[in-house]
N, C-alpha and C positions, 0 to 999 in steps of 0.2 A: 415446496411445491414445484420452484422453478424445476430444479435436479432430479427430480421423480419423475417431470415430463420430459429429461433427455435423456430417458434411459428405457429402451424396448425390452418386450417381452422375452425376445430370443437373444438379445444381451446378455438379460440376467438368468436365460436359462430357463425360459419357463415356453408354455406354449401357447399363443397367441392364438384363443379362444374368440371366436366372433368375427363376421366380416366386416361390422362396421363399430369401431373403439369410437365411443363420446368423448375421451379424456387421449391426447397424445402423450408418450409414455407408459408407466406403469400405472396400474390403479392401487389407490391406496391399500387395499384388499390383498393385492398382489403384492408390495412391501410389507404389511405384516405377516405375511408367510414367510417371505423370506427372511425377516428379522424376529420369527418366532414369536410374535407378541400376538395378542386379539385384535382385531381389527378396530374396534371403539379404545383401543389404550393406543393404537398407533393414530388416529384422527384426534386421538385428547392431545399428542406431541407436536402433532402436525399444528395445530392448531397456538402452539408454544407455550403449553402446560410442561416442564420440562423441570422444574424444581425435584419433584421426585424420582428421575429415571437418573437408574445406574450408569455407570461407566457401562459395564458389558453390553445394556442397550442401546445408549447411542454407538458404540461399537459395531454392534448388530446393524442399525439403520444405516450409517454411514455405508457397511459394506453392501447393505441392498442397493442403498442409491446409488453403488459406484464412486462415493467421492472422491474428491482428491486431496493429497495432506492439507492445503489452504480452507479447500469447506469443511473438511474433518476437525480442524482447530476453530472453525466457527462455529461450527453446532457444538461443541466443546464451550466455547467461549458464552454463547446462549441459555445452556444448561445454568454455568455457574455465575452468571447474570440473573437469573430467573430466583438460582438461591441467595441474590445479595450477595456475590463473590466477587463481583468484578473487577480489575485491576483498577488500580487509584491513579490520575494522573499528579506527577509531583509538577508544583512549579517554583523550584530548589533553579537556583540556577545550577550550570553544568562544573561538575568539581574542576577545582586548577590541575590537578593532574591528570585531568582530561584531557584540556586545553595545554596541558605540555606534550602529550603523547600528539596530540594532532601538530603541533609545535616542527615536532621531530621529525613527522615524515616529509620530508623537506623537499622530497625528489616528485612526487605525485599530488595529484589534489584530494582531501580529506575533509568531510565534512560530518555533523553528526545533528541527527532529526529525530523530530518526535513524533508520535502517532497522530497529530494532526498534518506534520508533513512540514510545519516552521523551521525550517533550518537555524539550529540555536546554537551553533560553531562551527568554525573551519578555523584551518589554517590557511597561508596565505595563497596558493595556489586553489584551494577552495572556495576563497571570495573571489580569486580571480575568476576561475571559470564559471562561477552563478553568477558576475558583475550586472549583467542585467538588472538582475533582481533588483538591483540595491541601487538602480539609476534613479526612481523613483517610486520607492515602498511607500502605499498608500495605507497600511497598517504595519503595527511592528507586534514582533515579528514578523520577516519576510517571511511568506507564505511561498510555498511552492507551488500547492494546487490553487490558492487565489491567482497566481502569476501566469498557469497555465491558459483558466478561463475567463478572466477579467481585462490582462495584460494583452493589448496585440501582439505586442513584440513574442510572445509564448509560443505562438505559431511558427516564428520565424526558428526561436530559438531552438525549442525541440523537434529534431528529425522524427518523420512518421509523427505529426502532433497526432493522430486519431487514435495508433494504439497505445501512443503515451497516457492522453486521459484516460484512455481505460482502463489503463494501471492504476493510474493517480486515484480514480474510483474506490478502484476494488482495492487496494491499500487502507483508503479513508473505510470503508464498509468494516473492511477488517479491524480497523483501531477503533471503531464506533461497537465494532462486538468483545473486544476487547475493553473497553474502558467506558460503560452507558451511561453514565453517571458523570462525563467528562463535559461540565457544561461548555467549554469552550470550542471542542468537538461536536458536537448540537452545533453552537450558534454556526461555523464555517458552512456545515452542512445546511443548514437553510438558508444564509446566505448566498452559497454557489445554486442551490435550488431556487431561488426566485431570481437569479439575475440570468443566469446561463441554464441556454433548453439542452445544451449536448453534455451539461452533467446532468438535467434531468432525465438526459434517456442514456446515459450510460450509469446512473443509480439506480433505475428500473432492471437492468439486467441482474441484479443481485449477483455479482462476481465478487470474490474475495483473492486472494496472493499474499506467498509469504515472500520475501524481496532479498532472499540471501545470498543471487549470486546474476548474473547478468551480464547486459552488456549494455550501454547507456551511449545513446548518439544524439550532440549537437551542431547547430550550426554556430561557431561561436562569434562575435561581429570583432574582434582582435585577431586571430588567428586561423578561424577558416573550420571546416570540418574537420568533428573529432568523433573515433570510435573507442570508447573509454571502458571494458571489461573492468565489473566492479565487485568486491565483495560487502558484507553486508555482517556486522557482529550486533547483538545485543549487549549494553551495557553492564555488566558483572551491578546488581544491586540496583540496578533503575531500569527495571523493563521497557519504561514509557521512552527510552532513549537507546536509537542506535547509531553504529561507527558507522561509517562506508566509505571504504580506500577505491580512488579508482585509477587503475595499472595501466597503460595502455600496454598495447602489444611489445618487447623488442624492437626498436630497428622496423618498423612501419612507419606510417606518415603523421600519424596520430604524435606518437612520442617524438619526432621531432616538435610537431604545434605545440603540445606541452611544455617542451624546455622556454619556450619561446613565451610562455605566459607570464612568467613572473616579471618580465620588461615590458609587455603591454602592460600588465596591472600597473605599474611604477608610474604610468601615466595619466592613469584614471582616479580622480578625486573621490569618487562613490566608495570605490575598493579600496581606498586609503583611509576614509571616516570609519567603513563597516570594521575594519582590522581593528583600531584605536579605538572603538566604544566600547 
């Protein structure tokens, strides 16, 4: 519904009959025209009857609503939610030859998270640069999005903190459409829901992201602002786990503060235990 109301008549091509619309956006009437369905089979989907619609329909809907690849894989994700498909979350610890690939890139910081956003490895420049985290973890796994909205220090830490949570949202939204069934994913989310009101109005937007590629800025309390360009892999055989390397620039200021990490961490006790457990 959110996504139907931000998309006009003369967006999708149509013509904007009436001087006064009741509903901002499209009306449902007008998405099943455009997604060739009846108008009572498109308010049964709307409604998240979605167990029997084909690939080509939600297809179909998706390019009514205009979506974008992130909501395309959630309505995707909901479909096969609906048929008892959803992904499983494993709680396998992360294989050692994970923990040796992250091991190796010895030059950057590396870390690999799971669809609640627990950071459940790095290497050692990875716990340097999240040390925060790990000053005083009041659950374990460290949480990221618990650190965002519970932690003070998360404000300081994360540059722009306001469109960072809104990431950290729409990430969480996205792993909750992915995995419904993930009771631990529930519990976070109601958690962050009755302690913090700015994740419940940024859970209210119903935003979703897929987090493949970026650019990630902190303020870090060792070495000072960093602009860290990141990529993002899924784990070959555990969906519920991804990589992410983050490069700084060349010869910018950034990748000096980085080389400079791994001698602050040497002196911080937090980032010495997290490395050793």
């Amino acid at each position: 519904m959110t996504r139907r109301a931000r998309v006009s008549p003369q967006q999708a091509g149509l013509p904007a009959l009436g001087a006064h619309r009741r509903v901002p956006g499209l009306r449902r009437e007008e998405v099943a025209l455009l997604a060739g369905v009846s108008v009572d089979y498109y308010v049964r989907l709307e409604r998240g009857h979605l167990a029997g619609a084909s690939d080509s329909v939600l297809n179909a809907v998706a390019d009514a609503r205009q979506l974008g690849a992130a909501e395309r894989s959630r309505l995707f994700d909901l479909a096969r939610s609906a048929r008892g498909g959803g992904m499983e979350a494993s709680e396998e610890p992360v294989p050692e030859g994970v923990q040796r690939v992250l091991d190796a890139i010895g030059a950057v910081s590396a870390f690999v998270w799971n669809r609640r956003l627990d950071l459940v490895a790095a290497n050692y420049l990875g716990y340097a640069l999240y040390a925060p985290l790990f000053d005083k973890p009041s659950k374990e796994p460290v949480n990221i999005a618990r650190f965002k909205f519970l932690d003070p220090a998360g404000r300081s830490f994360f540059q722009d903190w306001e469109q960072s949570i809104r990431n950290t949202v729409a990430l969480l939204r996205t792993g909750a459409g992915m995995m419904p069934e993930d009771r631990g994913l529930r519990d976070l989310i109601a958690e962050l829901s009755e302690a913090s009101e700015p994740f419940t109005w940024c859970w209210r937007d119903h935003e979703v992201r897929l987090h493949w590629s970026g650019v990630k800025e902190y303020a870090h309390p060792g070495v000072g602002r960093l602009s860290l360009p990141f990529e993002t892999l899924t784990l070959p055989g555990r969906p519920d786990l991804m990589l992410s390397v983050l490069t700084p620039q060349p010869g910018s200021e950034s990748a000096q503060r980085v080389r400079l990490l791994s001698d602050w961490a040497d002196t911080q006790p937090a980032v010495t235990a997290a490395v050793t457990e």
